[in-house]
C-alpha positions in Angstrom: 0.0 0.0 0.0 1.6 3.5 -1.0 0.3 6.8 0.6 1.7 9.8 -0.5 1.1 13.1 1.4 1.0 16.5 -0.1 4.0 18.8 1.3 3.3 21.5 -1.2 3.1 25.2 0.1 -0.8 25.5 1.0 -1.0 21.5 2.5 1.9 22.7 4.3 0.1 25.7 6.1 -2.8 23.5 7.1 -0.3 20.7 8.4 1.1 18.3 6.1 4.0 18.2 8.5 1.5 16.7 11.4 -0.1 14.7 9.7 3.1 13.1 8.0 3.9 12.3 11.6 0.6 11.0 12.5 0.8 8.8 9.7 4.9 7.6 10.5 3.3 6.9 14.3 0.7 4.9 13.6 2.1 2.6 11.0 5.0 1.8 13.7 2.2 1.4 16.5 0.2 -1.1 14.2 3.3 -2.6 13.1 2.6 -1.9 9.5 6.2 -0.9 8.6 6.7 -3.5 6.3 3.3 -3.2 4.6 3.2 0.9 4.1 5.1 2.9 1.8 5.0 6.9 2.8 6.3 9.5 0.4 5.3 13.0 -0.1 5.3 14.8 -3.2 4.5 18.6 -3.8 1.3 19.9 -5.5 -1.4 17.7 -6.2 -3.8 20.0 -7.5 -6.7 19.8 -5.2 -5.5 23.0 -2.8 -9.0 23.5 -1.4 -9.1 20.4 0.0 -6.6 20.7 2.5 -4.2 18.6 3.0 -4.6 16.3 0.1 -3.3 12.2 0.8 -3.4 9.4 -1.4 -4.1 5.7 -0.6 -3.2 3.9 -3.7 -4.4 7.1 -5.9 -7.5 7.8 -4.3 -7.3 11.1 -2.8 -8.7 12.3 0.8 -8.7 15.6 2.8 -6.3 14.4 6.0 -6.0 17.0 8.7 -3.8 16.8 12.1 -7.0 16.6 13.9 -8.5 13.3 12.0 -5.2 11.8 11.0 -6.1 8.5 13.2 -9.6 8.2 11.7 -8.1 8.4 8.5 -5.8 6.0 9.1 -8.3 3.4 10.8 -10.9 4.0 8.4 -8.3 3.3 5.2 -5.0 1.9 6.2 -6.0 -0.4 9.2 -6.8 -4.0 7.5 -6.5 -2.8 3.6 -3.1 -3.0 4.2 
């Protein structure tokens, strides 16, 4: 499974860095290391979305404050 996180300059403002780290924590605290490929990549396109996230190409809206629903809700047993 590959997730790629915006870092581009608006994604940034509204926390690409947290949720980067959200994401690195909870793949080490479900042991998913092996399983989970994170990368980032600048501009996706879809500013107004906020911080724009991609699970195998499909896109979601990830922000610091539902980072772990995110994650449970898409990574957590797809992966």
């Amino acid at each position: 499974m590959k997730i790629t996180v915006c870092i581009g300059s608006s994604c940034h403002i509204k926390g690409s860095r947290q949720v980067v780290e959200g994401i690195q924590r909870l793949i080490a605290e479900h042991n998913l290391g092996d399983k989970v490929e994170l990368g980032g990549t600048f501009c996706m396109g879809q500013c107004q979305k906020g911080v724009c996230v991609t699970v195998d190409e499909k896109l979601f809206s990830v922000t610091p404050e539902n980072v772990n629903e995110f994650f449970e809700n898409n990574v957590v047993g797809k992966a």
